[in-house]
N, C-alpha and C positions, 0 to 999 in steps of 0.2 A: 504494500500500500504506500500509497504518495506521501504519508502521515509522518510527521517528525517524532510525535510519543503514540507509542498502540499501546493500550493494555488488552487481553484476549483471556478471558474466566471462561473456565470450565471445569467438571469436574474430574477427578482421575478416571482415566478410560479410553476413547479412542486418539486424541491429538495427541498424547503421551505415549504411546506406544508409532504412531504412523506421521506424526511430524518432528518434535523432538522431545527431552523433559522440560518441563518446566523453569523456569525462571526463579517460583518462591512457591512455596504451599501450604494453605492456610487453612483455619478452622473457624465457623462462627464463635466458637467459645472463646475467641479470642479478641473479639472485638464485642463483647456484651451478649452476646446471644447464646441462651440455651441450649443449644444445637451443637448436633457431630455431623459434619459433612465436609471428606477433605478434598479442597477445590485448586485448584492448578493458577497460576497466572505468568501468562506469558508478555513479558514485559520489552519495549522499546524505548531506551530512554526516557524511561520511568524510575525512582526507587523504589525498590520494596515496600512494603505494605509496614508497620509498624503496629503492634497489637496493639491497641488504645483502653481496651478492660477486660481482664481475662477472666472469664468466670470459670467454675468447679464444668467439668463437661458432664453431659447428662447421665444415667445410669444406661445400660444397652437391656433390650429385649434380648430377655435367654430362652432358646427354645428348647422343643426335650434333647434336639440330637446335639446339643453344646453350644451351636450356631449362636453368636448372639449379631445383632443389627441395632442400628439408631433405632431410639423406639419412636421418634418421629417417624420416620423411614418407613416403619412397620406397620403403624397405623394406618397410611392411606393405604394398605391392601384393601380398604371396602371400600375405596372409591373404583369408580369407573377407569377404564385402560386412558383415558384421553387426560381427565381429570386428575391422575395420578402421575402423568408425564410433565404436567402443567406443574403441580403443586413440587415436584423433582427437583424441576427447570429453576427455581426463581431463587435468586441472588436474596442473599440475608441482609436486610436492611443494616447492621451495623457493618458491613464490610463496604457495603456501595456510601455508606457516611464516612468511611475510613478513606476511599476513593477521593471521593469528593474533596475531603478538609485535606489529604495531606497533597495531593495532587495540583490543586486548585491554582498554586501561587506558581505553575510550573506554565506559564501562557508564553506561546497558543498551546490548546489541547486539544486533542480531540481522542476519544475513549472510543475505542469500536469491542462494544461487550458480545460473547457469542455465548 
């Protein structure tokens, strides 16, 4: 891209394996949110992200066979296949505020988030 800073979020999975590793790898519990989800960001003259409040990370769903999963994660199984790719997809609001504030004073920007 024609872009001077990209940042490119996603989760661990396929751009990590078929483009390169990542750049930094982060968790919402690390910027104030509840949540386990470790998300990938691939950076262009950008800095790193800086965790701004790290909270306790949440407890995992244990299942019988040992398995355990974010119990976020695990709960939308009774949502619908489309609805549960949606709720997957979406950026935790205290990472895209971590974006935002530490990013900000770094003009021009331009964020292309996937």
């Amino acid at each position: 891209a024609g872009c001077d800073r990209i940042a490119i979020e996603n989760p661990v999975g396929y751009m990590s394996s078929y483009y390169r590793p990542a750049d930094q790898y982060i968790q919402p519990w690390m910027f104030g949110e509840p949540y386990e989800k470790l998300t990938c960001l691939w950076l262009k003259n950008l800095p790193q992200l800086k965790p701004t409040k790290i909270v306790e990370p949440p407890k995992r769903k244990v299942f019988d066979s040992g398995k355990t999963m974010a119990t976020w994660y695990a709960d939308l199984y009774g949502l619908s296949k489309s609805e549960r790719a949606k709720a997957r997809s979406k950026t935790f609001k205290g990472i895209a505020e971590a974006m935002a504030d530490q990013w900000q004073a770094l003009q021009p920007i331009q964020l292309s988030l996937f």
